[in-house]
DOPAKE-279532 format. One line per 8 residues: number of its first residue (from 1); their letters; for each residue y, x, z of C-alpha. Coordinates in nm, 4 decimals, padded with zeros to 6 digits, m for minus. Layout:
REM residues N
NUM> A> Y:X:Z ~ ...;
//
This chain:
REM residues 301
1> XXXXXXXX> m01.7263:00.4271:m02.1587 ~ m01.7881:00.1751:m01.9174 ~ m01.9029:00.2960:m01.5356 ~ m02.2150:00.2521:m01.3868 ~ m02.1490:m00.0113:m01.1288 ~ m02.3170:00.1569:m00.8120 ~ m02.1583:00.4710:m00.9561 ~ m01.8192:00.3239:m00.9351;
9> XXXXXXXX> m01.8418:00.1505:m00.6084 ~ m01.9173:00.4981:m00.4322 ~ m01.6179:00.6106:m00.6358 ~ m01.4177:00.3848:m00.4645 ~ m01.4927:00.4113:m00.1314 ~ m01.4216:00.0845:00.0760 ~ m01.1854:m00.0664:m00.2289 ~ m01.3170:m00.3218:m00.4473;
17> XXXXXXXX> m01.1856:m00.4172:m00.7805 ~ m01.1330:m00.7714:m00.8243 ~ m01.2802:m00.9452:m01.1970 ~ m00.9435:m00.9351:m01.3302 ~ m00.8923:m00.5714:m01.3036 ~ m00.7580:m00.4448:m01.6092 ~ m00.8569:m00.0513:m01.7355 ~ m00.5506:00.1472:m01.7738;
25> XXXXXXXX> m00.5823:00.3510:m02.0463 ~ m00.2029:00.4329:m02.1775 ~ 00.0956:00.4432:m01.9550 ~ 00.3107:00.3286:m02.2427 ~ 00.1250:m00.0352:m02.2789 ~ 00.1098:m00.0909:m01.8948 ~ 00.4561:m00.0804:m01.8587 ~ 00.5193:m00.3056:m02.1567;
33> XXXXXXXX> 00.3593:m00.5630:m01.9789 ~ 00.4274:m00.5308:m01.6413 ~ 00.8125:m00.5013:m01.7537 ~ 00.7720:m00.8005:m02.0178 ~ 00.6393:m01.0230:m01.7029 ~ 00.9113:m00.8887:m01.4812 ~ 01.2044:m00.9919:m01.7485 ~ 01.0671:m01.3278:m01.7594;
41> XXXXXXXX> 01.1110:m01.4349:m01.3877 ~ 01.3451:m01.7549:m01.3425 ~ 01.6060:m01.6982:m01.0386 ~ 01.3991:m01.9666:m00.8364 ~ 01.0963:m01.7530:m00.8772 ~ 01.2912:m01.5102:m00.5945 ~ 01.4647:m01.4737:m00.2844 ~ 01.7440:m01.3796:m00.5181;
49> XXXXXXXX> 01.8667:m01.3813:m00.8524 ~ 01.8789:m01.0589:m00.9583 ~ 01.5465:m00.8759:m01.1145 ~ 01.6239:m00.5279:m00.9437 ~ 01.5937:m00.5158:m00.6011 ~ 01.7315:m00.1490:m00.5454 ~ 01.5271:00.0641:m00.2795 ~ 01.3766:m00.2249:m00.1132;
57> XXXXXXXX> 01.4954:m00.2109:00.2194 ~ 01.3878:m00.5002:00.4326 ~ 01.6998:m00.4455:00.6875 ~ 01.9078:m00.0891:00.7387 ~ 02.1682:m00.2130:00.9684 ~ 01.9386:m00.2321:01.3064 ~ 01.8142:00.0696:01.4747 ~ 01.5156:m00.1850:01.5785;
65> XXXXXXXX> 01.3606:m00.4316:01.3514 ~ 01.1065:m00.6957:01.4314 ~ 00.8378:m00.7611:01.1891 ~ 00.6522:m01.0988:01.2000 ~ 00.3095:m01.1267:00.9629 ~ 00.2262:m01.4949:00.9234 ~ m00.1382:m01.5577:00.7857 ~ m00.1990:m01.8879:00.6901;
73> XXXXXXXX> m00.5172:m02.0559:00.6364 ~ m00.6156:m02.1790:00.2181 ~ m00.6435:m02.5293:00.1794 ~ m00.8906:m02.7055:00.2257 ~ m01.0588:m02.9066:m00.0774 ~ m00.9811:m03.3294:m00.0084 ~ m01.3829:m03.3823:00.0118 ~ m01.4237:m03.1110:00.2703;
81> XXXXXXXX> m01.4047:m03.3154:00.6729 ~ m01.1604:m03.1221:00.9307 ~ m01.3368:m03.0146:01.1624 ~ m01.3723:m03.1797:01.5225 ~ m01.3223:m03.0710:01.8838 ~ m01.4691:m02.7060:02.0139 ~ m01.6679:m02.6283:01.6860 ~ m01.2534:m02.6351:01.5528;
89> XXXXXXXX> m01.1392:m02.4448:01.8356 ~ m01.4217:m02.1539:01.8543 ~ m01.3818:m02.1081:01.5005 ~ m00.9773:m02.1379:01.4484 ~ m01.0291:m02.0949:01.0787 ~ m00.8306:m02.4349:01.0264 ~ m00.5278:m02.2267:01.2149 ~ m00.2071:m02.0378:01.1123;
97> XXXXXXXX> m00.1661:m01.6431:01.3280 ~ 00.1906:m01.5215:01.2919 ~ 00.1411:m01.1591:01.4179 ~ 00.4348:m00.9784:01.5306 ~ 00.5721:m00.5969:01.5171 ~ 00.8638:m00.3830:01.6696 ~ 00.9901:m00.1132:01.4827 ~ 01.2012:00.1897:01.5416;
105> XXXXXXXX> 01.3914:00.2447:01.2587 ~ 01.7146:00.5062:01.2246 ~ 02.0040:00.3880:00.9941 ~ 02.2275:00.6522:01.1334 ~ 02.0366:00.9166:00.9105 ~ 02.0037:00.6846:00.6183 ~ 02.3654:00.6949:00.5849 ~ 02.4321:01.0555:00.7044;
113> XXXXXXXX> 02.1307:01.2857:00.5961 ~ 02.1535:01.3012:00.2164 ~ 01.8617:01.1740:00.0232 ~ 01.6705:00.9944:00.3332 ~ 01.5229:00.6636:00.2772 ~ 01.2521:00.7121:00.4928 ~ 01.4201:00.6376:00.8325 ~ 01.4213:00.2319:00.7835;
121> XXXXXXXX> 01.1993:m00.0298:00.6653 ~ 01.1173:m00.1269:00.2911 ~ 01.0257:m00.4553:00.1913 ~ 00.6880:m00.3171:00.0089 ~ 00.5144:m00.2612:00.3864 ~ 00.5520:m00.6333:00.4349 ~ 00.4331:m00.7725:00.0967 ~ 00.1271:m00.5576:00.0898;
129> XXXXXXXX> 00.0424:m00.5647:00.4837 ~ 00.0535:m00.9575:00.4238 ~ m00.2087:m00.9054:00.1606 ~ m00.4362:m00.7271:00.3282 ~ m00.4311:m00.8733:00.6569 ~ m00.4209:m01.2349:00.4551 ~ m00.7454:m01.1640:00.3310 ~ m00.8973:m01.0230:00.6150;
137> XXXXXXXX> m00.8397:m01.3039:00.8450 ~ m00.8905:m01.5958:00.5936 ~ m01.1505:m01.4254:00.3368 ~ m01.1359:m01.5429:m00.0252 ~ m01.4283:m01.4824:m00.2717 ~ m01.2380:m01.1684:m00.4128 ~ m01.1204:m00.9408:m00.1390 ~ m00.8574:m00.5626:m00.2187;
145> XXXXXXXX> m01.1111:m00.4105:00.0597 ~ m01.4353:m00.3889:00.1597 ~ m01.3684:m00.4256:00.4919 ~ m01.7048:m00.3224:00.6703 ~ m01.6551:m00.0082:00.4877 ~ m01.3011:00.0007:00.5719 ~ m01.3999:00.0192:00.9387 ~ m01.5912:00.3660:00.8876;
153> XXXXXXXX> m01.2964:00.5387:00.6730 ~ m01.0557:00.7603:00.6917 ~ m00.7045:00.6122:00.5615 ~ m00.4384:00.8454:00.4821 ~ m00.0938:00.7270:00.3930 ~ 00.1410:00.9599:00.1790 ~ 00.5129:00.8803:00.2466 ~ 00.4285:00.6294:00.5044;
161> XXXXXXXX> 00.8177:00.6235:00.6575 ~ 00.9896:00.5457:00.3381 ~ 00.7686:00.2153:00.2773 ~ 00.7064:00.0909:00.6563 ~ 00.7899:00.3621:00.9210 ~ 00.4847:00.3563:01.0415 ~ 00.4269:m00.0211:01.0030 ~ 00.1307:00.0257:00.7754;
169> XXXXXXXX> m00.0342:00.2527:01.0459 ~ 00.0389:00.0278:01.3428 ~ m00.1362:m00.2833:01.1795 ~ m00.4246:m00.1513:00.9986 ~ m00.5456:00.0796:01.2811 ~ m00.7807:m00.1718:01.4386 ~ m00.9447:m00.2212:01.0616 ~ m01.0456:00.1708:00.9841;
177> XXXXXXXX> m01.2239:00.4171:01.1422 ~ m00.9029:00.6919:01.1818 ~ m00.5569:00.6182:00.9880 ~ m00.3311:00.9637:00.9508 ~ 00.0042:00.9053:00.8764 ~ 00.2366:01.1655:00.6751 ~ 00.5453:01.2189:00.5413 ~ 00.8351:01.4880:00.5344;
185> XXXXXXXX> 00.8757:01.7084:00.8735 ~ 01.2320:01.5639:00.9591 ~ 01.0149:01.2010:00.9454 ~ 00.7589:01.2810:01.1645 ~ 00.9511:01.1781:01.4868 ~ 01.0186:00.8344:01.3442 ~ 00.6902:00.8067:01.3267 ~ 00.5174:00.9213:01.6084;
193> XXXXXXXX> 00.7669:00.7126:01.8250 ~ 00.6164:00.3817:01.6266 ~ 00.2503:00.5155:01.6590 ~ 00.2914:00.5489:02.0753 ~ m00.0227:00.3868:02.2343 ~ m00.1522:00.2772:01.8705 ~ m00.5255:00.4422:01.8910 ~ m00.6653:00.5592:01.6101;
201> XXXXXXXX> m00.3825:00.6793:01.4266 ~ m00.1671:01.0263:01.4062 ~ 00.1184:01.1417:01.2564 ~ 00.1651:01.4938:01.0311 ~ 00.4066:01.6687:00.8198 ~ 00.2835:01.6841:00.4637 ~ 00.5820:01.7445:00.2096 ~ 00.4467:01.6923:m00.1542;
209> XXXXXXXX> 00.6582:02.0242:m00.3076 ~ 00.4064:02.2746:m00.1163 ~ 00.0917:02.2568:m00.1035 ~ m00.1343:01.9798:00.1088 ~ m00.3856:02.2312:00.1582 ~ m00.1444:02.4857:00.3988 ~ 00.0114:02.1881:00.6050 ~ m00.3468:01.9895:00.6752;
217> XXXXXXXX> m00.7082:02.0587:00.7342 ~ m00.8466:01.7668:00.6273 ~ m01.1915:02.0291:00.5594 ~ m01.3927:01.8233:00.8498 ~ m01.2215:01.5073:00.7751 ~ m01.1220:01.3980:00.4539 ~ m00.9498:01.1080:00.3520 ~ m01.2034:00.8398:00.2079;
225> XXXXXXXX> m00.8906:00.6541:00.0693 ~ m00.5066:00.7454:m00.0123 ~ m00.2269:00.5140:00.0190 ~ 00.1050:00.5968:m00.1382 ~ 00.3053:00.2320:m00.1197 ~ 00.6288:00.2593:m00.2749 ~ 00.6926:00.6039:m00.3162 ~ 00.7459:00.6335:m00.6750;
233> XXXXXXXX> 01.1247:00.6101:m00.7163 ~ 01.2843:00.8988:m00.7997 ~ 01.2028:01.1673:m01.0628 ~ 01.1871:01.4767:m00.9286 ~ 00.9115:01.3272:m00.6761 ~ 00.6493:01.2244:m00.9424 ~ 00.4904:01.5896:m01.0369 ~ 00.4903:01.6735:m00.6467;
241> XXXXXXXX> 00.3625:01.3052:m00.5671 ~ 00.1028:01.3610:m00.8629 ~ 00.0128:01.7509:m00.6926 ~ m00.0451:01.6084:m00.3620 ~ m00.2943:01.3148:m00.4929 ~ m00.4796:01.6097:m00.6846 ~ m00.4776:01.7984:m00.4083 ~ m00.6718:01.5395:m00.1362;
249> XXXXXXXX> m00.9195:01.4160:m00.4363 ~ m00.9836:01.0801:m00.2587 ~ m00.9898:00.7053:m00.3951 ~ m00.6517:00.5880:m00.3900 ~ m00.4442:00.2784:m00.3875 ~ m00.0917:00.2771:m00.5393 ~ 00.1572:m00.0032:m00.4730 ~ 00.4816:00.0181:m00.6091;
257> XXXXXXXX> 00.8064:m00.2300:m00.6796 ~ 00.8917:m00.2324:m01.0534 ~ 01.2620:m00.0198:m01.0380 ~ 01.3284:00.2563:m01.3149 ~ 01.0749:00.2390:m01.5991 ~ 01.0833:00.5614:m01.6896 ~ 01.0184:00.6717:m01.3518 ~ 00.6748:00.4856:m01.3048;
265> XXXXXXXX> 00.5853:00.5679:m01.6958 ~ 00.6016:00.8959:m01.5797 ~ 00.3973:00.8801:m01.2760 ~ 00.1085:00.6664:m01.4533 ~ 00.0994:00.9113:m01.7940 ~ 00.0693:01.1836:m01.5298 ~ m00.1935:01.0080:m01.3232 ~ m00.4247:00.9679:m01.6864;
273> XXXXXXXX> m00.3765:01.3189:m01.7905 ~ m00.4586:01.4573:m01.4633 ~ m00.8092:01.2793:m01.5826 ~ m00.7927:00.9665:m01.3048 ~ m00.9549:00.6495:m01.3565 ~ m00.7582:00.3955:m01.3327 ~ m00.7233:00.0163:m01.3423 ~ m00.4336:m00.2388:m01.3151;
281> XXXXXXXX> m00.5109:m00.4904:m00.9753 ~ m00.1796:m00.6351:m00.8921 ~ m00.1736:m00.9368:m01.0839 ~ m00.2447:m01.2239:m00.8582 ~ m00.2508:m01.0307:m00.6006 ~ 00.1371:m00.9169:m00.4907 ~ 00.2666:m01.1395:m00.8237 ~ 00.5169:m00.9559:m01.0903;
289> XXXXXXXX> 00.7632:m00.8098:m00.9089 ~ 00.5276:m00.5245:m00.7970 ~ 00.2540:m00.3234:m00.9694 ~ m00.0929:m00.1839:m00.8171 ~ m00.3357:00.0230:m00.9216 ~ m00.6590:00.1352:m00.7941 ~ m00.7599:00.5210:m00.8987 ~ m00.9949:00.7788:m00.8312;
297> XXXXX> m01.0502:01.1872:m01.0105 ~ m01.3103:01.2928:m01.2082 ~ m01.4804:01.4783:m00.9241 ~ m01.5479:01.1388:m00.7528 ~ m01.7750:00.9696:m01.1134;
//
């Protein structure tokens, strides 16, 4: 049954879903192709030549990382004239921004606290932050966000130190209303020390085995959207991952790299039977290395 389209835009909060957004209706079939698409990569479509690209860590030997954005203008169509002097300048829409980010990260417990991944940067942050702010500074006709209603929400992030240490928070605080970032207890340091002076933003303790309700009140302000980027990489994390989504009953936006199958099939079989809506948005968007989805509960229809 096909939504009603005001009904689904209040569903989804300050997301939009672009004219290629495909309806996921069996976890089994979205894999095939996302997989299929994957396996046919050529080496010079990468960095590398490999199709796995292990946990994604963007650099775990430095205790400090800098992260530079670049945003780069589309081209312009040959019958379109440059523009001239100050009407050029005022604008600065013909222009390049590189935007730049330091980063505490902590590769001493990566290597010495068993099963941390959170304490260092993952390569997913930068892909979709690039996205995002991409299309915010140089708008295209289709756009992930609406970004006026962006400005009034409430974004949380779930596992927010495993994908970016806080990067994700630090860049997209100027575009929302109030951005909470979470993640395990032992994580929450990490991130508060990247979150100094960023207003806007705060950092709790929300571990997905117990339950969201006893470790935040989010009574007088719920999320109006959910982020979970690249969190979906080990098994025993999916039902928990799944709980906690279930749990906040917001709009949410799920980016992940394509690792173990099986892993993701999980997740997105449990994410339909739970009774989300759900639809495929990555392609064209972050390109076949990486799926995204766009989902929201019943309660929200």
């Amino acid at each position: 049954m096909e939504e009603h389209p005001e009904l689904l835009k209040n569903a989804l909060g300050p997301l939009n879903l672009p004219a290629s957004a495909v309806r996921v209706t069996d976890a089994d079939e979205e894999i095939f192709l996302l997989y299929t698409s994957l396996a046919a990569l050529k080496p010079a479509d990468s960095s590398d030549a490999g199709h796995f690209h292990g946990l994604g860590f963007e650099n775990s030997h430095e205790d400090t990382i800098s992260v530079c954005i670049e945003l780069t203008p589309p081209a312009r169509p040959r019958d379109q004239p440059r523009r001239r002097g100050k009407a050029r300048r005022a604008a600065g829409a013909d222009e390049p921004v590189v935007l730049e980010y330091e980063l505490f990260q902590d590769r001493t417990a990566l290597h010495s606290r068993r099963g941390d991944t959170g304490s260092v940067l993952w390569k997913a942050s930068i892909e979709f932050l690039t996205l995002v702010l991409q299309q915010h500074r140089f708008p295209p006709e289709y756009t992930l966000f609406d970004y006026v209603g962006l400005s009034a929400a409430h974004v949380l992030e779930l596992g927010c130190a495993p994908p970016g240490t806080g990067l994700l928070a630090r860049a997209l605080a100027p575009l929302v209303r109030r951005y909470t970032a979470t993640d395990i207890p032992a994580l929450v340091p990490l991130l508060r020390k990247n979150l100094v002076a960023v207003p806007g933003t705060a950092a709790a303790a929300l571990d997905w085995t117990l339950p969201a309700a006893r470790q935040l009140d989010v009574s007088t302000g719920p999320p109006d959207l959910v982020l979970v980027v690249d969190c979906i990489y080990h098994p025993t994390l999916v039902r928990p991952l799944l709980e906690t989504l279930r749990a906040l009953g917001a709009p949410a936006l799920v980016v992940a790299e394509l690792r173990a199958e099986d892993v993701l099939r999980e997740f997105l079989a449990g994410w339909l039977a739970d009774g989300w809506h759900m639809w495929s948005v990555g392609e064209g968007l972050l390109g076949p290395r990486w799926g995204m989805w766009i989902g929201y509960p019943d309660n929200r229809g």
